[in-house]
C-alpha positions in Angstrom: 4.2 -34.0 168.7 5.6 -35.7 165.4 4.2 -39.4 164.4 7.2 -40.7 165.0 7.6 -39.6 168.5 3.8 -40.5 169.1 4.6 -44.4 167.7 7.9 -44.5 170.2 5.8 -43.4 173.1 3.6 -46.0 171.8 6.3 -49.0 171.4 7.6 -48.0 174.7 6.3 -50.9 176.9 7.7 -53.3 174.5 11.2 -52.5 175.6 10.0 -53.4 179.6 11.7 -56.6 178.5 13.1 -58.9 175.7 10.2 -61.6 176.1 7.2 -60.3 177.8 4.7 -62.7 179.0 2.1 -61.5 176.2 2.1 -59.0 173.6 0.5 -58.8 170.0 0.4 -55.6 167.6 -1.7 -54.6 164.2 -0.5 -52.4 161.8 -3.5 -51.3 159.3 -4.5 -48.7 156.6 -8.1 -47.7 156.4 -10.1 -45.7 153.5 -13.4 -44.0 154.2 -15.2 -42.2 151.4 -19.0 -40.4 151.6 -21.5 -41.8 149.2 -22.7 -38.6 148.2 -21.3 -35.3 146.5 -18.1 -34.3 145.3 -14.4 -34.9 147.6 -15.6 -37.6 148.5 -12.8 -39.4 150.5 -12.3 -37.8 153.7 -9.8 -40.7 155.9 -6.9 -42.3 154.6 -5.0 -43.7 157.2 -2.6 -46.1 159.6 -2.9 -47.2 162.3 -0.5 -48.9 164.9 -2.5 -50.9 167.8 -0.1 -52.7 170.1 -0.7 -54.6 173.4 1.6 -55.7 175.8 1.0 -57.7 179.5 4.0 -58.8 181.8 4.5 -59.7 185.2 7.0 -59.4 188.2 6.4 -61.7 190.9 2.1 -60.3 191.9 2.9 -57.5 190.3 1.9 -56.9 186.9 1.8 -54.6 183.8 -1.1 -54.0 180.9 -0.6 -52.1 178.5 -3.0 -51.2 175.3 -2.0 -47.9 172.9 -2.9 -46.9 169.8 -1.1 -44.1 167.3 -2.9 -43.1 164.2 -1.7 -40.7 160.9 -4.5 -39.9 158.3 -2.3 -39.1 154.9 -5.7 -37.0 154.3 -4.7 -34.0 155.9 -1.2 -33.6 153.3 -1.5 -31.1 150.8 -4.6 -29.6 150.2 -7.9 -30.5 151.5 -11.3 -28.7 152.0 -11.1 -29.2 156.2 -10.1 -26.3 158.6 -6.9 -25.8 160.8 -8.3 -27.1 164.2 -9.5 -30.6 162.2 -6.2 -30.9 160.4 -4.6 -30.4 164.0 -6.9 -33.0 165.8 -7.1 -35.6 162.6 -3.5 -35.9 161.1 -2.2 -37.6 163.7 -2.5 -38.6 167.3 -2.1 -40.9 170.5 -3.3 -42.8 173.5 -3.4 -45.1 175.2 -6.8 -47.5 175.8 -5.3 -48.7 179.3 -1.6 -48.4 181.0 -2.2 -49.7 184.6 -0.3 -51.8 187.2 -1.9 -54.5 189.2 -1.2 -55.8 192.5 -2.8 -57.9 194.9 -3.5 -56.1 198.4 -5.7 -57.4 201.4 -7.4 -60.5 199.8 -8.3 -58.3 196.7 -6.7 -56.4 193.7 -5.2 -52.8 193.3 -4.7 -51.3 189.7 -3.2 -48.2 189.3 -2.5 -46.1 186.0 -4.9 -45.0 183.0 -8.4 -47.5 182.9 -11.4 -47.8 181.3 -14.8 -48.8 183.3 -17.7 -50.4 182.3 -20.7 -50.3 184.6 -24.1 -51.7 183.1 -24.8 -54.2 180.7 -26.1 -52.0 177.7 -25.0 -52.2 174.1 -23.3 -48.7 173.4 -25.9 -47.2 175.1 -25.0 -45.0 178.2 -27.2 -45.4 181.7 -24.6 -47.0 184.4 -21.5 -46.7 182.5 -20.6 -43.0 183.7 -16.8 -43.3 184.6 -15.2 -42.4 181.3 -15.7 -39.7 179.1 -16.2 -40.5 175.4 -14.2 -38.8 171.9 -16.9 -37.9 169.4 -13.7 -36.5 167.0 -15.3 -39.3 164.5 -19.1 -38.6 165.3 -21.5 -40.9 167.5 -21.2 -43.7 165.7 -17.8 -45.3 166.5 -18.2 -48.2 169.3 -17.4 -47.1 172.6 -14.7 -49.7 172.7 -13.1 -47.8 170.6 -14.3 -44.1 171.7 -13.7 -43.8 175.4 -11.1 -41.7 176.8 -8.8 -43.7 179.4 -8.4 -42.2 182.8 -5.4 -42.2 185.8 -7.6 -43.9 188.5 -6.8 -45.6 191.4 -9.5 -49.1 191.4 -10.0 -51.4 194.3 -11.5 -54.9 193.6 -12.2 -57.5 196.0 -14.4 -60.6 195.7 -16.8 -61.9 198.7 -18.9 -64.7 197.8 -21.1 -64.3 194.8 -20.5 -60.3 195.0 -17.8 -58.3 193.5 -17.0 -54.9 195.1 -15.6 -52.4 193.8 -14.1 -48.5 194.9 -12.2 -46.0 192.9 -10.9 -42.6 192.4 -10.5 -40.6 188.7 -9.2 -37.7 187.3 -11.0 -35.3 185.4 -11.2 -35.4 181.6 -14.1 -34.2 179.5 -15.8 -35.7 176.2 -14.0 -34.3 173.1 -16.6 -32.9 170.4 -15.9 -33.4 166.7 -13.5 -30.1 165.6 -15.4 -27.2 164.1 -14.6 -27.6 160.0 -14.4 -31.5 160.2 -16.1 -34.3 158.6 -18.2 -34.6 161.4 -19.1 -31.5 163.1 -22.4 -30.6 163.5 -24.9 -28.4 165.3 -25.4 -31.4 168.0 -21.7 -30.4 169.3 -22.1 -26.7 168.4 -19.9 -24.1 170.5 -21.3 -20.3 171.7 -20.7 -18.6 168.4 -17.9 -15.9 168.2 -19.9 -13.3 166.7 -22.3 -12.8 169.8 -20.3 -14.4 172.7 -16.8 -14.0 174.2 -16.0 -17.8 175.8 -14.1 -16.9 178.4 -11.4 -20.1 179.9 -12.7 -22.6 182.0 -11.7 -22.0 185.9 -9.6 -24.7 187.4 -12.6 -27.7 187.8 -10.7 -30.7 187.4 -11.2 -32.2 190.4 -11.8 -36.2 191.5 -14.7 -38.7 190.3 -15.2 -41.3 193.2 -17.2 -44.3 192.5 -18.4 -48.1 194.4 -20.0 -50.4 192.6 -21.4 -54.2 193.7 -21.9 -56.7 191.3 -23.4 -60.1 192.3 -26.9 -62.0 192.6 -30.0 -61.8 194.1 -31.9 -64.9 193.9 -31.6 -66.0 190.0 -31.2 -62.1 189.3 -28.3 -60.3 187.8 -27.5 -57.5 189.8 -25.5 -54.0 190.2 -25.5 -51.6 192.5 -23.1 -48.3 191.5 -22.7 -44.6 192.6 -20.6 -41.9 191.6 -19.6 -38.3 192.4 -18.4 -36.5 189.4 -18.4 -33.9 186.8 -20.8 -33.5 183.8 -18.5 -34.5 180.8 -20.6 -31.5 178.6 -19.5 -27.8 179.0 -22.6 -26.0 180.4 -21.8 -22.2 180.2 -22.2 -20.0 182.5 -23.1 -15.8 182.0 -20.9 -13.1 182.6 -22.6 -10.4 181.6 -21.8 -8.2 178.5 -18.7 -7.6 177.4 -17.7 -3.8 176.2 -17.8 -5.1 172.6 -21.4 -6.1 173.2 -20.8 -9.9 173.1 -22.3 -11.9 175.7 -19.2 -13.3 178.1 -19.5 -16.6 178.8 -17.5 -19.7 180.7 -17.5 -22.9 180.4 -18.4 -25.1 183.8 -19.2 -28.5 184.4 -20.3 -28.7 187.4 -20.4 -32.0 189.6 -23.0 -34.5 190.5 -24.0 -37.8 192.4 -25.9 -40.8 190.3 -26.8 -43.3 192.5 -28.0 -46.2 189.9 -29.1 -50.1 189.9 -29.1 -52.7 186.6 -30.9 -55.8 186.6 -30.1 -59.0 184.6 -32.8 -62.5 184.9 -32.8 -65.5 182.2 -35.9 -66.3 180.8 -35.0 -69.3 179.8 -35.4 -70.3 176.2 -32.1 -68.0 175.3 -33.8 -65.0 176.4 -32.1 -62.5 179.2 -34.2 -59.6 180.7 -32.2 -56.3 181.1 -32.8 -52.8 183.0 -31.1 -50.3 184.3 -31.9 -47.2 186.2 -29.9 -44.2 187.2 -30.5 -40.9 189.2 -28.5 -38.0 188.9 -29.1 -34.7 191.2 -27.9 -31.3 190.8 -27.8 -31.8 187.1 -27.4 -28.7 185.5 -28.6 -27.8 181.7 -28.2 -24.3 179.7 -30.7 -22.0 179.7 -29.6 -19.0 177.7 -33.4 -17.1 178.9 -31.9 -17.2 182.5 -29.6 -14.7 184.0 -27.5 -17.7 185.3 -27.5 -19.3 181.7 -27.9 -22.2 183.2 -30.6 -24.2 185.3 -30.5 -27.2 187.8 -32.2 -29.8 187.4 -32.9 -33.8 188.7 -32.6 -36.2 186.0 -33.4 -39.6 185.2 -31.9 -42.0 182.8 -33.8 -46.1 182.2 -33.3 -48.6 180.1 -34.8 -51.8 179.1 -33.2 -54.3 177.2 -33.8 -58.0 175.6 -31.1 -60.6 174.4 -32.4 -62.9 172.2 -29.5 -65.9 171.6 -30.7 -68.4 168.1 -28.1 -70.1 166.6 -25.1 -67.7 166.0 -27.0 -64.6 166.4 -27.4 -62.6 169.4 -30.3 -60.3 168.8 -30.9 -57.5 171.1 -33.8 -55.0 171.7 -33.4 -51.5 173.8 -35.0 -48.6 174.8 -33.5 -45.8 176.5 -35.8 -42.8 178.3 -34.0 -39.3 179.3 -36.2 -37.1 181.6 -35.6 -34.2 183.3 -37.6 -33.8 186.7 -37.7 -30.2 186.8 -37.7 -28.8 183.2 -38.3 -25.2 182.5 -39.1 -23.6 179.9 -35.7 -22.3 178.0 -33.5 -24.8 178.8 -31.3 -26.4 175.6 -32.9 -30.0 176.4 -36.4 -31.8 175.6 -38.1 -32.6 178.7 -37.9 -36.2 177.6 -36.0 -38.3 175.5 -35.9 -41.5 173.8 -33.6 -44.1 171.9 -34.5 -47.1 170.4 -32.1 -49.8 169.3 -32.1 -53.2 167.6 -28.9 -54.9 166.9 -28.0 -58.8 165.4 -24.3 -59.8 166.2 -23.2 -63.3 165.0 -19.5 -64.9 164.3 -19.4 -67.4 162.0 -16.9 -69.7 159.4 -15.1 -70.7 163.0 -15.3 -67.4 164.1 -13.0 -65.6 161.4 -16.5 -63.9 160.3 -17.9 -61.6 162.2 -20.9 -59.0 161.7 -23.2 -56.8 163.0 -26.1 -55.0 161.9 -27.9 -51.9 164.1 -30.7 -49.7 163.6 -30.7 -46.7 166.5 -33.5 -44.3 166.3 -35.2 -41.5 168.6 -38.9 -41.2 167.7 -40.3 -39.9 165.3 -37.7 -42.2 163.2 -37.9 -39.9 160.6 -36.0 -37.5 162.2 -33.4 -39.6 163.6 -31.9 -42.5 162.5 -28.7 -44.4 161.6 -28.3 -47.5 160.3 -24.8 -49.5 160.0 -23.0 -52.5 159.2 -19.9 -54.3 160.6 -18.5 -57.0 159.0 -14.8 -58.1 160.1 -12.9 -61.3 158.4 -9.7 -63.3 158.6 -8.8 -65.3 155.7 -5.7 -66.1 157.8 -4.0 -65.7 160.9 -1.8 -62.5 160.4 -4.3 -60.6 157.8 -7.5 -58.7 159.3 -10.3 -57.2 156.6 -13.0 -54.7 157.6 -16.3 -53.3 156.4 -18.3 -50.4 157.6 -21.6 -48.9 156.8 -23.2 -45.9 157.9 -26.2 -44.3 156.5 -28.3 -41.3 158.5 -31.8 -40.1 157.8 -33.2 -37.3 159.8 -33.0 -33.0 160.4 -29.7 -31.2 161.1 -30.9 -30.5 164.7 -30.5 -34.5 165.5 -27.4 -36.7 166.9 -28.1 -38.9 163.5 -29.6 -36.6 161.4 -27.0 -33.5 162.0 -25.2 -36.3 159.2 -28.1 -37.2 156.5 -26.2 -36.9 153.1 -23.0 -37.9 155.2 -23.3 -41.6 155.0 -20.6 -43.8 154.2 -18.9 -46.3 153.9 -15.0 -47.2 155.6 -12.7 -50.3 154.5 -9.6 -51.4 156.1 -6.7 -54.1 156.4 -4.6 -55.1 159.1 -1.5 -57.0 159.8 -1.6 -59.3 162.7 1.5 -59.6 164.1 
């Protein structure tokens, strides 16, 4: 699909009617460029971001899409077919539902996002969507998840918010091989000594409830979920008469049954945990005939919000273990991720900035740190700075990029 057919699918809603009860769109151009080596600038591109909301009678209409075209891939450049393909241009849509009010509660239907947990960017509860790593593990998941069609049910009783809904299927998209940020994290079976067969039919439905409300002067929610890993885990065939190893990709389905807990300290400090248990998880295991095993596993996190003056500091730790790891399988035993992050708006909030550290021990190994900074000298214009700098081994989610760091500016039009 051409830009211009990607931006009219985009504008669409806009023509739902002459004055809609809200809409706002940003037009911007953005400019990354590595801090190291030679070719340095690998993204120079637009962006269209356009929301629209309008109502008939109850029933009413978001709307939130995005098209993008990186002038990077014209000409000649030193990335591969598949990245110019995924990277030059593209569409979606970050939500497209209808609302409606039904039996003292509230029905959406049409492409969502949901957001279970109370972590910053950091993944225990909030299960529902799949994320797009196309631009590496360090774009915020605002920005990264992949809407779904669902089907949500929402209805309030007293100080508890329930919830039910039904998804499609949709998987997390891995950076293309040849881009700016692929890496051995999101490696594929190599050609040369397997034959990927295609995936069999595994779509299929996520279902998920969730209850938010409190207990006492707790915080709390209570969520589960039937679904499919997001990951490819691939499966063996046997070998081929070339003598490659054939291989599919599955992704089989689980159930997480999970709780987060939220309690004020008092003094501007907040408490946070959550924990989240997911059976029949299955990891690959090329030494197994299967090529894969399953496996319980267990995600937990702990978190601390510190509020002084305009800062919000926060503190994380998130564990990984698997219950029944054996030996073989392409996944520690245990894993860990620390975070600390300071977020604080400023100059009547047309400053904004944010500063993270995220490492998995030993730091050394694995670490990123990065820099947000977003200002409006006026209304209609929108400036942006980011910083990304990785330390670590090529066999790391951070490290895979050590001597990738750098740095992206942008401008926007506020309409």
């Amino acid at each position: 699909m051409r830009p211009l057919s990607l931006l009219a699918l985009l504008l669409a809603p806009l023509g739902v009617r002459a004055a809609p009860d809200y809409w706002d769109a940003e037009l911007g151009i953005a400019l990354a460029t590595r801090l190291h080596g030679e070719d340095r600038l690998f993204q120079r591109s637009t962006q269209l971001l356009a929301t629209l909301e309008d109502s008939w009678g109850e029933v009413y209409l978001k709307a939130k899409g995005r098209a993008r075209y990186d002038f990077r891939y014209e000409g000649e450049h030193p990335y591969g077919e598949a990245a110019e393909e995924a990277y030059r241009h593209d569409a979606d849509w970050r939500h497209l539902y209808l609302g409606m009010p039904l039996a003292e509660g509230e029905l959406t239907l049409g492409w969502q996002q949901v957001v279970w947990g109370r972590a910053d960017e950091l993944r225990v509860l909030d299960q529902v969507n799949p994320v797009d790593y196309r631009w590496g593990g360090t774009a915020l998941l605002d920005d990264s998840r992949i809407a779904l069609p669902m089907l949500r049910y929402t209805r309030t009783s007293g100080d508890w918010e329930w919830e039910a809904l039904a998804a499609g299927s949709r998987k997390n998209r891995a950076p293309e091989p040849g881009s700016e940020f692929d890496s051995p994290v999101f490696a594929a079976p190599d050609p040369a000594y397997f034959h990927a067969l295609p995936p069999e039919d595994d779509r299929g439905l996520a279902y998920g409830l969730s209850a938010n409300g409190r207990l006492g002067e707790i915080d709390a929610s209570f969520v589960a979920l039937s679904a499919r890993q997001f990951d490819p885990v691939y499966a063996s065939l046997g070998p081929d008469p070339d003598g490659r190893l054939a291989v599919r990709a599955e992704h089989p389905r689980y159930t997480m049954l999970g709780t987060g807990l939220a309690a004020d300290l008092g003094n501007s400090l907040v408490l946070r945990g959550e924990l989240a248990y997911f059976d029949r998880w299955r990891v690959a295991n090329p030494s197994r005939e299967t090529g894969s095993d399953e496996t319980a596993q267990i995600k937990s996190l702990l978190g601390i919000d510190y509020l002084v003056r305009e800062w919000l500091i926060s503190g994380q730790w998130q564990g990984q273990r698997l219950l029944d790891w054996r030996e073989g399988m392409l996944g520690a035993r245990s894993e860990h991720v620390f975070t600390l992050s300071a977020e604080g708006s400023h100059a009547q909030d047309r400053l904004k900035s944010r500063f993270l550290l995220a490492f998995s021990p030993p730091a050394g190994d694995d670490a990123w740190l990065q820099g947000l900074f977003s200002y409006k000298p006026a209304d209609w214009l929108k400036l942006g700075l980011e910083i990304n700098v990785f330390f670590g081994t090529d066999t790391t989610m951070f490290g895979a990029y050590d001597r990738r760091d750098h740095l992206r500016l942008s401008a926007a039009y506020v309409f």
